[in-house]
FIKOL-895352 format. One record per atom (N, C-alpha, C): residue number from 1; residue in one letter; atom name; x, y, z. Coordinates in Angstrom, 1 decimal. Layout:
! residues N
PAKE    n  res  atom      xx      yy      zz
PAKE  NUM    A    CA       X       Y       Z
...
END
This chain:
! residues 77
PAKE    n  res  atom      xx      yy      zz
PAKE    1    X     N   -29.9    28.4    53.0
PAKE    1    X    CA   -29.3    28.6    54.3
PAKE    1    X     C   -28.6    27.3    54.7
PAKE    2    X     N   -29.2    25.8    54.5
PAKE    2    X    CA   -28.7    24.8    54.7
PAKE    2    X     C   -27.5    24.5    54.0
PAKE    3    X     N   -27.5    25.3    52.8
PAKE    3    X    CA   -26.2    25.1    52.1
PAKE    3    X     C   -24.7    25.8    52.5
PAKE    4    X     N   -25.1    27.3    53.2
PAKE    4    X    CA   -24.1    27.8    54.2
PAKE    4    X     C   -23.7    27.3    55.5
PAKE    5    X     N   -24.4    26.9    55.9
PAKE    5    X    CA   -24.1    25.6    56.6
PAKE    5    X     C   -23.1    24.9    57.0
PAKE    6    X     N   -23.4    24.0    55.7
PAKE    6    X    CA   -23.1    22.9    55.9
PAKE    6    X     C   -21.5    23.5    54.4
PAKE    7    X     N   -21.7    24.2    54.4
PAKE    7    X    CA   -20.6    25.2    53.4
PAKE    7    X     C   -18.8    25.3    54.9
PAKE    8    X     N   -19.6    25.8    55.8
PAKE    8    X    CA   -18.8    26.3    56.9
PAKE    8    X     C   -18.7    25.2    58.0
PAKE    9    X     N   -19.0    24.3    57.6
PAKE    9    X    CA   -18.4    22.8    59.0
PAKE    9    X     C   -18.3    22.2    58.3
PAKE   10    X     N   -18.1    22.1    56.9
PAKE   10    X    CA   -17.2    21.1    56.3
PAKE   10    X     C   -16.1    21.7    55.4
PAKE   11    X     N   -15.7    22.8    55.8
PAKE   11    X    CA   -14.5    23.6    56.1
PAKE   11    X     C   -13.5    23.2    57.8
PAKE   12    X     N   -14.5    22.7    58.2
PAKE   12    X    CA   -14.0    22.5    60.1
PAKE   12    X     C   -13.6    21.2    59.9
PAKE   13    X     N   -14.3    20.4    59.9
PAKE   13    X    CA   -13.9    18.9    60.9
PAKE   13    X     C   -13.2    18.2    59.5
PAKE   14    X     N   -12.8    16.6    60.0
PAKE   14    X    CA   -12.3    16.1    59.2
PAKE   14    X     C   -13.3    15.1    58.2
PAKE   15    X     N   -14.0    14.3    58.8
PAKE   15    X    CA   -15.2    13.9    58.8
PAKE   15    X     C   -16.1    14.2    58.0
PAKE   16    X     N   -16.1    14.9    56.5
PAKE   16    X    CA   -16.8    16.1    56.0
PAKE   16    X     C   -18.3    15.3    55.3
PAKE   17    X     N   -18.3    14.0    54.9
PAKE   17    X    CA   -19.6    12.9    54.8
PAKE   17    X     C   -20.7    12.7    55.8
PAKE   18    X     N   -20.0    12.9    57.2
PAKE   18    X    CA   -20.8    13.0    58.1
PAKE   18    X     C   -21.4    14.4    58.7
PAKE   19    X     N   -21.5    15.3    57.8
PAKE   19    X    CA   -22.0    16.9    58.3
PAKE   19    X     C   -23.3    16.6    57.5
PAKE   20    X     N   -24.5    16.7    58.5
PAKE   20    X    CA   -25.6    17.2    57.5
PAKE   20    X     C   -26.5    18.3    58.8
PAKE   21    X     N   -27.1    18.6    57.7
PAKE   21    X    CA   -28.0    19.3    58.3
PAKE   21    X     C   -29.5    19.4    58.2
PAKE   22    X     N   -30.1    19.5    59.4
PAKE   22    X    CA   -31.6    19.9    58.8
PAKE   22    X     C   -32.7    20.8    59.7
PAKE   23    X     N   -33.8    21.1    59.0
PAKE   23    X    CA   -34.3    21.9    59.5
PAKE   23    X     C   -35.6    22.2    60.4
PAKE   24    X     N   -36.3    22.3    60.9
PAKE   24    X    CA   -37.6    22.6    61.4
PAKE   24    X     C   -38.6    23.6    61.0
PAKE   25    X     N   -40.1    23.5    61.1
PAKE   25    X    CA   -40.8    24.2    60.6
PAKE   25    X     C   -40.5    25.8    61.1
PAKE   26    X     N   -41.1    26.8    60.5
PAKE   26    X    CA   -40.9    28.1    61.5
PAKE   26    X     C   -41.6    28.2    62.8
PAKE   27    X     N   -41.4    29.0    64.0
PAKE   27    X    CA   -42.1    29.0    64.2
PAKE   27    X     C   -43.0    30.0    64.5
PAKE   28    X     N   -43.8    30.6    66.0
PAKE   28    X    CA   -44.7    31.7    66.2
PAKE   28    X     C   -44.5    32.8    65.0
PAKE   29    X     N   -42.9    33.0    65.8
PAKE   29    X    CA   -42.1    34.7    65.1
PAKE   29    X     C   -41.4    34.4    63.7
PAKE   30    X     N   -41.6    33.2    62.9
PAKE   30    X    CA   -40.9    33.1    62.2
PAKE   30    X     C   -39.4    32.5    62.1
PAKE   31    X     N   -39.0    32.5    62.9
PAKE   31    X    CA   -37.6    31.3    63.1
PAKE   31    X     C   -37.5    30.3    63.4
PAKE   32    X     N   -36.8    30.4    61.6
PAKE   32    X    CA   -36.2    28.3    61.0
PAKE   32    X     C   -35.3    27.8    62.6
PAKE   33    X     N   -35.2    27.0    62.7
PAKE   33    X    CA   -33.9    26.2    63.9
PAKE   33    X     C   -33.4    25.4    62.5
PAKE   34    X     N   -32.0    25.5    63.0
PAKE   34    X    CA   -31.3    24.3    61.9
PAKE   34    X     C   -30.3    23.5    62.8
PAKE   35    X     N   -30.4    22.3    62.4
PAKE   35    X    CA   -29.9    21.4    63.5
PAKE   35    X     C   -28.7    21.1    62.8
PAKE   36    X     N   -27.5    21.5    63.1
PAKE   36    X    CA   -26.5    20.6    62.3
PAKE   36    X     C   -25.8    19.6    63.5
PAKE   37    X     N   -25.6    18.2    62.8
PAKE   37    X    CA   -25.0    16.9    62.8
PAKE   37    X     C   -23.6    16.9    62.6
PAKE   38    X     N   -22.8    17.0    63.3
PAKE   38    X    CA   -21.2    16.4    62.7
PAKE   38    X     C   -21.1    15.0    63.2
PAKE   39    X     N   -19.8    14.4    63.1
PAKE   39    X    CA   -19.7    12.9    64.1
PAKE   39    X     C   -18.7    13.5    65.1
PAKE   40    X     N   -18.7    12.7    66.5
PAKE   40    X    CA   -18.8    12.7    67.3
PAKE   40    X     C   -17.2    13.2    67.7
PAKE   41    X     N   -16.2    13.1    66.5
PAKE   41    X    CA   -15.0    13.2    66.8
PAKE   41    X     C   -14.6    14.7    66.5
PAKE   42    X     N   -15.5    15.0    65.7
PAKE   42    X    CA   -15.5    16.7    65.1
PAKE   42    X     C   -16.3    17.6    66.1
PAKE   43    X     N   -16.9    17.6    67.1
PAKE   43    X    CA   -17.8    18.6    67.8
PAKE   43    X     C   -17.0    19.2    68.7
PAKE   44    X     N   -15.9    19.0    68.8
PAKE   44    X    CA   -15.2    20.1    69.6
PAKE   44    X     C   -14.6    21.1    68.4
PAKE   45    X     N   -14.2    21.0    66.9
PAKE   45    X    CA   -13.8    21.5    66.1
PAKE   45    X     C   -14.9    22.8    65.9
PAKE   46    X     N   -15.9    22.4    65.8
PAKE   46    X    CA   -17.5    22.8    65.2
PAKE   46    X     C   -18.0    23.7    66.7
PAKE   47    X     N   -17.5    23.7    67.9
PAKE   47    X    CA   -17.8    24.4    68.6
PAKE   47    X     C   -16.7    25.1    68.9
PAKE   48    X     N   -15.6    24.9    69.0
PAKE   48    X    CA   -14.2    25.8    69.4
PAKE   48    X     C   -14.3    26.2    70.8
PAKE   49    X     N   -13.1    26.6    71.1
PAKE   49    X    CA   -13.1    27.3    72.6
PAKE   49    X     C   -14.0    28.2    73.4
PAKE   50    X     N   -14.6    28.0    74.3
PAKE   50    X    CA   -15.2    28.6    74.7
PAKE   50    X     C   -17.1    29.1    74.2
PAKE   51    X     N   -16.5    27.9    73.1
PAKE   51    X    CA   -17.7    28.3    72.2
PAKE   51    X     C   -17.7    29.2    70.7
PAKE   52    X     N   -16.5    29.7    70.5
PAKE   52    X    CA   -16.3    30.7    69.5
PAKE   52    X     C   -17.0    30.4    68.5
PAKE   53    X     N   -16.2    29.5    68.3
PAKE   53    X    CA   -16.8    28.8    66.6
PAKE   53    X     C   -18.0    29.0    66.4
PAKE   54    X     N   -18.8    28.0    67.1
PAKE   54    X    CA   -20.4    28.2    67.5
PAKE   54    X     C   -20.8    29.2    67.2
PAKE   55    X     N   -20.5    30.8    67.7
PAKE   55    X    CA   -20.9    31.4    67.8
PAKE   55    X     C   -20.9    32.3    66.8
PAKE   56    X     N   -19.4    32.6    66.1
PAKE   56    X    CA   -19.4    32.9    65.2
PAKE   56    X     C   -21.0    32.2    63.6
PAKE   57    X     N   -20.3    30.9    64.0
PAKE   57    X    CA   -21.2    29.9    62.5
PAKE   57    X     C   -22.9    30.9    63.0
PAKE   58    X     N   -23.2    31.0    64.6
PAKE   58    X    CA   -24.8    31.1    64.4
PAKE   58    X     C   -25.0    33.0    64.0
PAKE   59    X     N   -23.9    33.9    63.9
PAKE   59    X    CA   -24.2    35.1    63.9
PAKE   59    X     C   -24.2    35.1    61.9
PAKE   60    X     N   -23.2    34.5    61.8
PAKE   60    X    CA   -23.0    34.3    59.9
PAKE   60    X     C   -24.5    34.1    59.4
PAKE   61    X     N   -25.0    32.9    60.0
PAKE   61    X    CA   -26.0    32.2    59.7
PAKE   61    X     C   -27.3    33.4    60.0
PAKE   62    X     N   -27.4    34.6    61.0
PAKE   62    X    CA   -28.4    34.9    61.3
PAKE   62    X     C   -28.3    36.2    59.9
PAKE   63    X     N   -27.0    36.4    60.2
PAKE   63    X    CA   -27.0    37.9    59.2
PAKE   63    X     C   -27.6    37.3    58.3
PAKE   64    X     N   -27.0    36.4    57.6
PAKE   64    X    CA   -27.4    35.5    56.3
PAKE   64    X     C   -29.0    35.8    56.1
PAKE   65    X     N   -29.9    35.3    57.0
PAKE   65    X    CA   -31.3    35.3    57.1
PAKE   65    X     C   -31.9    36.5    56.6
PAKE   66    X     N   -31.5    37.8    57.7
PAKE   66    X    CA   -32.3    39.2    57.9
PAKE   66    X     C   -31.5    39.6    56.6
PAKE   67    X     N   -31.3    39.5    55.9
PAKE   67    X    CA   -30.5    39.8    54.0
PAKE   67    X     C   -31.4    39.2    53.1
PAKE   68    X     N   -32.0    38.1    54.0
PAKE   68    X    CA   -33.1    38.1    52.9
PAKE   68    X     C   -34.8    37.8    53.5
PAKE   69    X     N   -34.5    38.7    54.9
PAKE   69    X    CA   -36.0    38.8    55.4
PAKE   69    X     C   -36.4    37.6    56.3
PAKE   70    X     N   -35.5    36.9    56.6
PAKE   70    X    CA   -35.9    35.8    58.0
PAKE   70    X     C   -35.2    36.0    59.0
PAKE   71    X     N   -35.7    34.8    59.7
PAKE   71    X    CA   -35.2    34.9    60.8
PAKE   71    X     C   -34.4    33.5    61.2
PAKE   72    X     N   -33.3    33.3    61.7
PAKE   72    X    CA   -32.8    31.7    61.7
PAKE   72    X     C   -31.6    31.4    62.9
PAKE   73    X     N   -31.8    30.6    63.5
PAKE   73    X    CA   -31.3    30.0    64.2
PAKE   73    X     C   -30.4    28.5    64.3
PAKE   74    X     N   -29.3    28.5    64.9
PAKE   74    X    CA   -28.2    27.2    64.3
PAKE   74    X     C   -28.0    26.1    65.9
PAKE   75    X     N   -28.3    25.3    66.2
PAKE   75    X    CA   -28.5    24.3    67.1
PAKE   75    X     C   -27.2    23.1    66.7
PAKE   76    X     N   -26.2    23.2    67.6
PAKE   76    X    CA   -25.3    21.7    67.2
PAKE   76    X     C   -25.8    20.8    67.7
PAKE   77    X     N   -25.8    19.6    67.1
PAKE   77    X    CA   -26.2    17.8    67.7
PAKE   77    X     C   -25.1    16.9    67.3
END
């Protein structure tokens, strides 16, 4: 999952050395959080208008999961 990720915001910003990602334990229900990092000049890229981007990257990211039986969540920092 870290690898699609970080697959799909370093397609986005320009910065692509400074994309990482990482993760947290599960929790109660079973959902990973993944925190991805861009720098500071790329986080409007990585969120888009209104939030699109964002939202799009965390629905990819969830299908992703329930395809193979988890559950996951995408947090930008």
């Amino acid at each position: 999952m870290e690898e699609l990720i970080v697959a799909i915001a370093r397609g986005l910003v320009d910065d692509k050395d400074a994309v990482t990602v990482s993760a947290d334990e599960p929790d109660e229900e079973g959902t990973v959080v993944y925190h991805l990092h861009v720098a500071a000049d790329d986080m409007g890229r990585v969120i888009g208008k209104q939030g699109r981007i964002a939202k799009a990257i965390r629905t990819v990211v969830r299908a992703a999961a329930s395809k193979v039986g988890g559950k996951a969540a995408v947090e930008i920092d």
